[in-house]
N, C-alpha and C positions, 0 to 999 in steps of 0.2 A: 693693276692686274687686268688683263685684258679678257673677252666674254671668251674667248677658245680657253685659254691658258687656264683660267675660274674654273671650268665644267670640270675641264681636266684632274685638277686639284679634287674638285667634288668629287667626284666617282671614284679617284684611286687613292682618296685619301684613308689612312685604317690609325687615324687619330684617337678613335673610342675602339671599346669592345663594343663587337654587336655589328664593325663593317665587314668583318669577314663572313659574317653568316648570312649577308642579305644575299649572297649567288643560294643558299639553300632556302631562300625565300622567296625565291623567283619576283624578286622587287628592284627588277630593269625592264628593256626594251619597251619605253616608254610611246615609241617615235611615233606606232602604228595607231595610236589612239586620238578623241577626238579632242582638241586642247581645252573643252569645258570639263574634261573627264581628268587629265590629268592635274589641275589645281587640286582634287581631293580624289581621287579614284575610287576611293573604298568607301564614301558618304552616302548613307543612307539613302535610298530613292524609295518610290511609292511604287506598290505590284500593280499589275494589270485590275485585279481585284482584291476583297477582303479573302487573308488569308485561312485556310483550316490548321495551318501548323508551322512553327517558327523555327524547327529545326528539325533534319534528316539525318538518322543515323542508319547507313547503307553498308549492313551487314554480308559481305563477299564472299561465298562458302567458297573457298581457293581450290580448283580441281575439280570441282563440278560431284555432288553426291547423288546417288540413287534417289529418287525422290521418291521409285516404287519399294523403298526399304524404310522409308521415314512416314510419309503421311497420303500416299496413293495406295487405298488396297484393293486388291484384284484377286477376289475368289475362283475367276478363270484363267488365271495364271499359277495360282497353287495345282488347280484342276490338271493344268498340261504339263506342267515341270518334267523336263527330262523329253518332251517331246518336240520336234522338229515344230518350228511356228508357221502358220496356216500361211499360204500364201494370202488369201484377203488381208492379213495384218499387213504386210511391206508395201504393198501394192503401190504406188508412185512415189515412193522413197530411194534414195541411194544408200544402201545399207553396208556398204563397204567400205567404212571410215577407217578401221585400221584391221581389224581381224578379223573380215566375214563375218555370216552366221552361224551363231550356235545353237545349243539347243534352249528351249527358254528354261530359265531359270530360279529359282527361288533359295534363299541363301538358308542357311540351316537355321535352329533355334527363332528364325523368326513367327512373332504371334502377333496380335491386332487386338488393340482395344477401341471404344468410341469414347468421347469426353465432352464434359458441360453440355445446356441446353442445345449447344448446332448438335451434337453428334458426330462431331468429327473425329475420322480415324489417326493412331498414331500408332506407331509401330510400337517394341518394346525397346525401341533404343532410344525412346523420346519422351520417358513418364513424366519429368519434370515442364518441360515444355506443355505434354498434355493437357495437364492443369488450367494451362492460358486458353486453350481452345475456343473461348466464345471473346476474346479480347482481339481475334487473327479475320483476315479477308484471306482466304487461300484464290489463287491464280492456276488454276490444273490444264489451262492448256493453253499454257507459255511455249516459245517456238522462237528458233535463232538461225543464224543462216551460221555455214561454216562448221566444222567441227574437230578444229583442235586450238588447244587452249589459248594462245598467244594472239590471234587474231578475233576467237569470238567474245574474250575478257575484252579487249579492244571496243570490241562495237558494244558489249552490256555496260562499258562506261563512256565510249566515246560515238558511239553513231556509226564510224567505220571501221573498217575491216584491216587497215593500214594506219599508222603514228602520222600525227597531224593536225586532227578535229580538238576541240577542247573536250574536256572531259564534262559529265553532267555537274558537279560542284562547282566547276569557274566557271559556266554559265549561270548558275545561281547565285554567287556574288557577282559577277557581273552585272546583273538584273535590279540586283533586291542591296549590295554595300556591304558593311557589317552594321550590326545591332552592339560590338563591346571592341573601343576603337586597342585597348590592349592585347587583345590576339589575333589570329589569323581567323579570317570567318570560314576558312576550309582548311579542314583539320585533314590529314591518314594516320591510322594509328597500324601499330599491327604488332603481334603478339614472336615471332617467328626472332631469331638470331642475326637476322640479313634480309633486307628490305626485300619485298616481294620481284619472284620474278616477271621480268620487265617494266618494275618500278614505275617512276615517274610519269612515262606514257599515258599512263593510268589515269593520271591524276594532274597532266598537263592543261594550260591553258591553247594549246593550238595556235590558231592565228588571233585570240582575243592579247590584249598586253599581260605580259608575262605576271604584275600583280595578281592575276584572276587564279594562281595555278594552286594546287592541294598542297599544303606544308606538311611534309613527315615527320612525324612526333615518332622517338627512338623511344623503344621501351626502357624503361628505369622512370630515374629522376631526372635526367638531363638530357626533356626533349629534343635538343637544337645542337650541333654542332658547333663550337666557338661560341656561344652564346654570352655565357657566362664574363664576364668584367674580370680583368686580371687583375690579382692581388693585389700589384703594383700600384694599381691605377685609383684612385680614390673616385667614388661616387660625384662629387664635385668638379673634378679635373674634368670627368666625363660631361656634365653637363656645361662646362664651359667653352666645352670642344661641340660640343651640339649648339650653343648661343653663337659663338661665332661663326658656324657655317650658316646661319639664319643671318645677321647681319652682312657675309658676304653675298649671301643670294639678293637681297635686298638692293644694297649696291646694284649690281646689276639686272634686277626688277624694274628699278627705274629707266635704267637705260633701255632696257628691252620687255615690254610689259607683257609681247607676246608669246614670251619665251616661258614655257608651263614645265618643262621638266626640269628644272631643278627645285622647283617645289615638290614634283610628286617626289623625286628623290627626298628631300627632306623631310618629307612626309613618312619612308620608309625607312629613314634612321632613327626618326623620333620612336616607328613602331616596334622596332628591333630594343632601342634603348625601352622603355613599356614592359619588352617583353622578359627583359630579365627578370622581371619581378612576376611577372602574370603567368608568362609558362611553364616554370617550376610550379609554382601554389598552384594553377591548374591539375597536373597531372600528380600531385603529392597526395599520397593515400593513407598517409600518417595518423590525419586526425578521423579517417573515417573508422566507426567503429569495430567489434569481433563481429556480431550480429550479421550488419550489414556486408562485408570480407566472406563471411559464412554465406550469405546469401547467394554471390556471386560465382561460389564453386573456388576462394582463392584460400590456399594453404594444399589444394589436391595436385596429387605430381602431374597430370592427364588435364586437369580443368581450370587450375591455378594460375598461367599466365594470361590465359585468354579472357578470364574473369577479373583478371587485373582489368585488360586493355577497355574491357567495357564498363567497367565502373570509371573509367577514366573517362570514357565517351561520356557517363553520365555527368560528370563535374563539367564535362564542355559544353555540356547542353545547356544546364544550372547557368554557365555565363556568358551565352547566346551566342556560340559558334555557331554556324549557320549548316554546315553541310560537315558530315562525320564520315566518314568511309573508313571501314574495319576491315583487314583480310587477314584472314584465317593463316596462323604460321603450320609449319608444319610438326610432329609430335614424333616420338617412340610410338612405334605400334608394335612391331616385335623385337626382340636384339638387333642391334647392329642395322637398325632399317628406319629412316624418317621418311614420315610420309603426310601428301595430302589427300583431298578426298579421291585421289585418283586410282577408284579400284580395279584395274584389269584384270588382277586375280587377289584370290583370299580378302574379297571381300569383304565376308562375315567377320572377318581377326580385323580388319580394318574399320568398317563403318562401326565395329564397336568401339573403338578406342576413341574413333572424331567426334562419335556422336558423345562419347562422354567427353570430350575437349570443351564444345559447345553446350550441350543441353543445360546444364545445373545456369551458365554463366547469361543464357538470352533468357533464360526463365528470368531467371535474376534483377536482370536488365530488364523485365516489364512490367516486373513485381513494384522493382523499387523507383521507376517511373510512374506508375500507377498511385504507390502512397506519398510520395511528392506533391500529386498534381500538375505532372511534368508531361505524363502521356496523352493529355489532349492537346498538349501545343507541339507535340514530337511525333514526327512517323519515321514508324524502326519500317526496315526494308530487308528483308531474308533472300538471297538470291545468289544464283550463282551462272556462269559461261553460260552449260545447257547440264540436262539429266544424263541417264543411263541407260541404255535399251533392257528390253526385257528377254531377251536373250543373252546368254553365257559369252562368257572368254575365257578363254586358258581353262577352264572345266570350271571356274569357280570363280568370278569376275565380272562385269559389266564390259561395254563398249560406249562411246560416247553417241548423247541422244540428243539431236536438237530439232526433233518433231513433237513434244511433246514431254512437258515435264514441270514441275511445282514451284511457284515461288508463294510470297506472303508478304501481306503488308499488316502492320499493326498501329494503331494510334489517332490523331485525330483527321477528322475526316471519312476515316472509314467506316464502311459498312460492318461492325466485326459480328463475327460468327455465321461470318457467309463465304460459299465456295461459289468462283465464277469460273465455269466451264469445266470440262474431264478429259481424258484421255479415253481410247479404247477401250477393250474390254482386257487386254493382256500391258495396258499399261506405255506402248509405243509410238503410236499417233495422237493428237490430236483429234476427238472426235469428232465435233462441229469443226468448221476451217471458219463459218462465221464469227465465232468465236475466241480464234486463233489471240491471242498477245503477244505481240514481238515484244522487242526490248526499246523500240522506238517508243511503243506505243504504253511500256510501262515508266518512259522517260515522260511522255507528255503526260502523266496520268500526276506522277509524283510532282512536275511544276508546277500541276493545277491544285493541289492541294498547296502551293507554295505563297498560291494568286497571281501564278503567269498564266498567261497562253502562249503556248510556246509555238502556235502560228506567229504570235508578235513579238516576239524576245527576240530578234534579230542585231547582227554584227555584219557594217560592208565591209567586206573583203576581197580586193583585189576588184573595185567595180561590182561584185554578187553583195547579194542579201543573204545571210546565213543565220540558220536557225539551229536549233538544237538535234530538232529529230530530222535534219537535213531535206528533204523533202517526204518523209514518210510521218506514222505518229496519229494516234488518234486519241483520247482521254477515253477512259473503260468507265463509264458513268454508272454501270452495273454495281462498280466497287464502292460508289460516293456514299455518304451516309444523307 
């Protein structure tokens, strides 16, 4: 058999279960890589430094929520509601993202409590979450370029504004390998009927090799498409169809020792076969208790899938996935209407239904990371595109805000029960700009707790040095514990 005729054979061979699913594992396009890389691509390497935490889970609020309706309160925006907004507020903004200005506004029934020793505010759509309040680093003046959904989800995962860049998770195995060689070290899960819109992009590898990209876990039991071993086939057959493609690579090992990718291929058949077994028991919720199930908001018609997907996140942490990305599906809010946080009008019927989607299941999620012992080696990451302005749409609504608006980080590493930086006084800008957080700069903040410097995590491409936060990105050492 000749070395063309072999490859051939290899790659379009669908001898076992488990070859049809490696296109949904993005485990090809080997060519681009460097040939010490390809003998094991996903092997273990040492970080820049000692890390603060061994796994991310990058919770994605889909649609961008009010963050001056959740945990930004502004008693001078209760004060002017219903009033035209001062000019000093806009003053070097472009505030004409999709519907002008309105009047500012405040949604009905909302009240404000403070919680634990920081004293941080939460709205009433976030009791359970409140609780956590001194476990949280809040970020109140985050800031994105862009302001509509499909290109600034883009740059909060990818650095750009355009499909291309790898995402922050295949720069993380890229980096750092896997830590559990039976599953994927970057996981996406997501709660939603139909994978998120613009999918993959999201959670691509770019120009690093297609190895490094985010594997989607479908919600149920049967994460993977094809996955599963055909009836047919016995457990044995299968491993004999895997020994012999090791024996033909071999063969032609000798003959060509420089030749690396049909090992990393074999390397991604052995993980696919692994996975039958690893990524069901992964995401199987069977043996987890009522207690626990109750914890995470699962058996509620509103809280119930999404408390699934993060208790699953937690079982992936438990077996050292390295990078977790969660996006928010979308729910009923009212008859006949699914929606995400995307309130341009009837917000108040809105942000009550997401915020009960989430609240019960992230409490959950750091409760039960917390009695583990899981939350000092884990940083959970609450974030979303960009916020909401503080001014009205449609009479009862938001507009999109990317001058100013809320994230959080939780777990090891952080500073918790500390707020870096605010917004205005009505909630809009930005108040210090020294203080400003792009999303670059919360992309370099999250490496550093990984033990990169993501000045030095570079990949050449095409002749350049490419990094993560492309040439921007600073670490917020404000936030470090």
């Amino acid at each position: 058999m000749s070395h063309q005729s072999r490859r051939d054979f290899l790659a379009k061979s669908s001898l076992f279960a488990g070859g049809t699913a490696l296109g949904g594992l993005g485990l090809g396009g080997f060519q681009s890589a460097m040939a010490s890389e390809l003998i094991d691509p996903l092997a273990p390497k040492q970080p820049h430094f000692t890390p603060k935490v061994k796994s991310v889970i990058w919770l994605h609020q889909n649609g961008a929520p009010s963050t001056l309706d959740l945990y930004d309160y502004k008693p001078t925006l209760e004060k002017l509601a219903g009033q035209d907004i001062p000019e000093s507020f806009i003053k070097g903004i472009k505030t004409s993202t999709q519907g002008g200005v309105g009047k500012l506004f405040v949604a009905k029934d909302r009240t404000w409590k403070q919680y634990g020793e920081s004293g941080a505010w939460f709205s009433n759509l976030l009791p359970n979450l409140g609780e956590h309040a001194d476990k949280m680093a809040f970020i109140k003046s985050s800031v994105t370029v862009g302001a509509t959904h499909d290109i600034s989800i883009l740059k909060l995962n990818t650095g750009d504004l355009s499909p291309g860049r790898p995402s922050l998770g295949a720069w993380v195995v890229y980096a750092l390998g896997t830590a559990n060689p039976d599953l994927p070290p970057y996981v996406v899960l997501y709660d939603g009927e139909r994978e998120p819109t613009a999918g993959s992009q999201n959670w691509n590898s770019g120009f690093l090799p297609a190895i490094y990209q985010g594997v989607a876990f479908r919600p149920g039991n049967s994460p993977i498409l094809y996955l599963d071993r055909p009836d047919v086939r016995a457990a044995e057959q299968q491993r004999a169809s895997l020994d012999l493609l090791k024996r033909l690579n071999n063969i032609g090992a000798s003959k060509y020792p420089s030749d690396t990718e049909l090992r990393a291929r074999l390397k991604s058949y052995d993980l696919a076969d692994r996975m039958q077994v690893a990524a069901p028991a992964a995401v199987d919720l069977s043996k987890e208790t009522d207690a626990t199930k109750a914890l995470y908001g699962i058996g509620d018609e509103i809280s119930g899938r999404y408390g699934e997907t993060l208790l699953r996140a937690r079982r992936l942490v438990e077996r050292g996935v390295r990078f977790i990305q969660v996006v928010t599906g979308d729910i009923p809010v009212k008859e006949g209407d699914r929606a995400s946080w995307d309130a341009h009008d009837d917000l108040a019927v809105n942000h009550a239904a997401k915020a009960r989607q989430v609240d019960k299941p992230i409490a959950g999620l750091l409760a039960d990371l917390k009695s583990r012992g899981l939350l000092d080696t884990t940083l959970v990451v609450w974030t979303s595109e960009f916020g909401r302005t503080s001014y009205g749409q449609s009479g009862n609504g938001r507009d999109h805000n990317p001058w100013g608006y809320t994230q959080w980080l939780a777990g090891g590493g952080v500073k918790a029960g500390f707020t870096y930086g605010e917004t205005d006084e009505v909630g809009l800008q930005t108040a210090d700009k020294d203080k400003a957080v792009d999303t670059y700069d919360l992309q370099a903040t999250v490496l550093h707790l990984m033990g990169l410097d993501h000045l030095k995590t570079t990949f050449l491409n095409n002749g350049r040095s490419e990094r993560p936060t492309v040439v921007y990105g600073k670490v917020v050492k404000d936030l470090l514990a």
